[in-house]
N, C-alpha and C positions, 0 to 999 in steps of 0.2 A: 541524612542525620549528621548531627555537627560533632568534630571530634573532642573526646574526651579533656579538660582544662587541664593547658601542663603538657598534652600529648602531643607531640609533632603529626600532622597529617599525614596521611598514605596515599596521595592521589589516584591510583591506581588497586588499592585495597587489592592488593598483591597477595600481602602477611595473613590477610583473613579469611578473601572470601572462596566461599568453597566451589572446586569445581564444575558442578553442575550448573550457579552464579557463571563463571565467565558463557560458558556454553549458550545461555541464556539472554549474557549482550551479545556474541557474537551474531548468532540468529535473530536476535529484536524481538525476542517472543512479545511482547506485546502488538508487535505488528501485525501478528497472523490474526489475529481477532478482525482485521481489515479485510484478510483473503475469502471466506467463504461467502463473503456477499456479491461476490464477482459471478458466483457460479450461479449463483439463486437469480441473482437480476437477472441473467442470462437466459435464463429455463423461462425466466415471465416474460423476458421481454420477446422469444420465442415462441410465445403462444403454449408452451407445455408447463403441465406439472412438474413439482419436484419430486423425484422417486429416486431408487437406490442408485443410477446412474449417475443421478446429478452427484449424489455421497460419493461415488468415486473419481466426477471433476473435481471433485471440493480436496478429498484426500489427495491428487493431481498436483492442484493448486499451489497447498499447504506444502508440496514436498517444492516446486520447481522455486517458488519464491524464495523458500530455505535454502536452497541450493545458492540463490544468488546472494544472498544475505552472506553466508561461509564465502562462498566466490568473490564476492565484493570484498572483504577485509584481506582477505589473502593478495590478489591486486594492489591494494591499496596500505600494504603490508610497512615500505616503507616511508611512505609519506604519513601513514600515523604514525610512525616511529618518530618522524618531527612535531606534527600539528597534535595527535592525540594518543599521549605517551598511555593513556591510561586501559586502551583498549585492548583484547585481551593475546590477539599476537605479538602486539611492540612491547605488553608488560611483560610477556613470559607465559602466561597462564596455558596456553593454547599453541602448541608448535605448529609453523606455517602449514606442516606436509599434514597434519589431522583436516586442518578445513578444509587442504581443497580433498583430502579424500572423501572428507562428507558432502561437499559440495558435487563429486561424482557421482556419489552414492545416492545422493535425494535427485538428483537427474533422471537415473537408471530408476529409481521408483515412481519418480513422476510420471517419466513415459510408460510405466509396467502398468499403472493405473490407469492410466488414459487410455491404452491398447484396451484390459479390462472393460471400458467403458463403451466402445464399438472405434470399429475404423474411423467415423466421421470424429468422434473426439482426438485419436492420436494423429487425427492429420492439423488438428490442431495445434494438438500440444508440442508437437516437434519443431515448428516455424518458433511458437511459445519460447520454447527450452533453448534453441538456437541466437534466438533473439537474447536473451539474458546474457547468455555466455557473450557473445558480441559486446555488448554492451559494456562489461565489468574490463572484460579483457582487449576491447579495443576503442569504445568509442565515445565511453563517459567524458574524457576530458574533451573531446570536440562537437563541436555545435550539434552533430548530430547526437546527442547523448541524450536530451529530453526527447526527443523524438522517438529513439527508442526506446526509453523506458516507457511513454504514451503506447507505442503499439504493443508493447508485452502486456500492458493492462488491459489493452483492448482484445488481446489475442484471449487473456484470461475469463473474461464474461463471456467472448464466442465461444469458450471449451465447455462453457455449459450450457450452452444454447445446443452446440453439438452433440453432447455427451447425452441430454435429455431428450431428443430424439424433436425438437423445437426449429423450428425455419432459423436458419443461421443469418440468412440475408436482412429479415426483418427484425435481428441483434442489432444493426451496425449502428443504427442512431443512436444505440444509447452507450454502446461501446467506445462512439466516438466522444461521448460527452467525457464518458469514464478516463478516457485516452486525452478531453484536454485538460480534467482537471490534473489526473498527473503529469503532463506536461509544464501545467506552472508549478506544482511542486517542485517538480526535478528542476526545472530553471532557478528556483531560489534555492533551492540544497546547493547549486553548484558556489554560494561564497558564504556556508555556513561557518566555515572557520574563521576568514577571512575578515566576512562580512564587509562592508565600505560602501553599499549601493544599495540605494532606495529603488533603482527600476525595476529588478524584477520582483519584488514583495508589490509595487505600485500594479503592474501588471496585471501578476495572481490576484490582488483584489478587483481590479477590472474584470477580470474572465472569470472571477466567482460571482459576482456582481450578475453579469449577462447568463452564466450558467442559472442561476438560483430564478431567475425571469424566465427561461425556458422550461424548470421544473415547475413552477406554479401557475405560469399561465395555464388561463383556460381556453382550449381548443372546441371548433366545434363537433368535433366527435367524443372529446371526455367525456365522463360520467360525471355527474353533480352528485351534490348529498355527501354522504359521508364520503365516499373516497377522495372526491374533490379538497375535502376538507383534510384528510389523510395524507394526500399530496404534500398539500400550502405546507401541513405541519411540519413535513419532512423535509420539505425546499428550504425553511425557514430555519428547521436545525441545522443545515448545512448550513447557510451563510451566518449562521451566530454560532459556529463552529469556526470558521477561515478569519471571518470579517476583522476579531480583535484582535489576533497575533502577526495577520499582516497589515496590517495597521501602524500598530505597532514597530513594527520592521519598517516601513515606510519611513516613522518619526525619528526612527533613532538604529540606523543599521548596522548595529553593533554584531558581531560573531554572537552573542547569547539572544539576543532578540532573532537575528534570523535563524538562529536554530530552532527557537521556539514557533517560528512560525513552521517551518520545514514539520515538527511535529503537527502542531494546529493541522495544517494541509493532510499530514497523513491519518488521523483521527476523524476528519471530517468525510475520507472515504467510505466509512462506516451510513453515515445518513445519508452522504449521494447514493450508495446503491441501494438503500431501502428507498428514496424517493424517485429513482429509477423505478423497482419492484412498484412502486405506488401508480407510479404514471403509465406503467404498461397492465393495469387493473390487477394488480396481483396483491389484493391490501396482505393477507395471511402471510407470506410473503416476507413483505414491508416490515412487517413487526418483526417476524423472527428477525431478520438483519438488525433491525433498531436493535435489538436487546442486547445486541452485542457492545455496543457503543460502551455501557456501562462498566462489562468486565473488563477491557479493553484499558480503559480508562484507572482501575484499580491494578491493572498487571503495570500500567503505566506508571504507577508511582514506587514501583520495586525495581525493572529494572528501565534504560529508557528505551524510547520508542526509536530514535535516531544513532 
């Protein structure tokens, strides 16, 4: 919203906005509308139903990702005190020592839900939980940074394949898919501020390109008829989810163009793992995750998703 005529801007809407508000960017809530289809694609592409275990991968999920979400800004505490004065530790709103206690605290509930959910789930969630903290606190800035943020994604759909009492083994193809589309996200978050480079938005669109060909091709063991056609749909939301903001980024690799891709990518995680769910016959599935796309997409214009 544009500020008032006459009125000096508040970059950081410091003066106004109310506590709950920063709380709100520090976590990305709109991001978590992307987590609970980790655990659903997980349970289908396991061969099992979703039942009350999977609800407590999912409540898992929602707490380990938050964790890292607090975790991450606290790390990166004072480099957005440079590049992004407006966020809610470098503005003031949020004292460093509160996130990472929360980012403790959603840890110790991650793992408390996951144990909840049987041994094979918290032997997931723990490599899960390990992996994040790694990541924020040692390995984001080095190459190995998208790589691990790919296997924490990937570790997140095996925690429902686990959790749902589902063949874990027969998870991993589609965990790996899930594992490389975040991998080209996290590679172009890495110069969202920055920006200055078309190669890895060029990339990401290369490996959405060949991922969206893996989801709708027809195999000869798929199902034709409607689910077939369920699939395409959801292949095709994904790549008209990715296709135009890294594109875009490609044209013109401005710090606001890649960011907006960085979002694009994580919005589109939403229709990969519904056409995940589609492609391991799970249409009922498929839709629940789709329906999320939409609220996701309205929390997304309150506060942002990156």
């Amino acid at each position: 919203m544009a500020p008032a005529p006459g009125r000096p801007r508040d970059p950081s809407g410091a003066s106004r906005a109310h506590p709950l508000r920063a709380w709100a960017e520090l976590l990305r809530l709109p991001a978590l509308f992307t987590v609970p289809g980790d655990a659903l694609a997980g349970a289908a592409a396991g061969g099992a139903r979703p039942g009350p275990r999977t609800l407590l991968a999912i409540g898992s999920s929602l707490c380990l990702y938050e964790a890292g979400m607090a975790l991450n800004d606290w790390a990166d505490r004072d480099e957005d005190a440079r590049d992004r004065p407006h966020r809610p530790l470098p503005s003031g709103r949020i004292r460093p020592a509160a996130a990472l206690t929360a980012a403790c605290a959603l840890t110790g509930a991650g793992l408390a839900l996951a144990a909840r959910a049987g041994r094979p789930a918290l032997a997931v969630a723990a490599p899960l939980a390990a992996t994040v903290w790694a990541y924020d606190l040692a390995l984001k800035h080095t190459p190995a940074g998208p790589v691990a943020m790919a296997a924490a994604r990937g570790l997140d759909l095996l925690l429902g394949a686990a959790a749902t009492g589902g063949r874990t083994r027969a998870a991993l193809p589609s965990a790996a898919l899930l594992g490389s589309h975040t991998l080209a996200v996290t590679a172009v978050s890495r110069r969202e501020t920055q920006g200055g480079s078309a190669l890895g938005p060029l990339a990401a669109l290369a490996g959405a390109a060949a991922l969206t060909r893996l989801l709708t091709r027809r195999s000869v063991t798929a199902r034709t008829g409607p689910h077939a056609a369920l699939r395409t749909a959801l292949g095709a939301g994904y790549a008209a989810t990715v296709a135009r903001p890294y594109l875009h980024a490609v044209l013109n690799p401005s710090p606001a163009l890649t960011q907006r891709a960085v979002g694009g990518g994580i919005r589109a995680t939403i229709p990969l793992q519904a056409a995940l769910s589609a492609r391991s016959g799970a249409p009922v599935t498929a839709l629940a995750v789709a329906a999320l796309a939409p609220l996701g997409r309205t929390f997304g214009r309150k506060v942002s998703i990156t």
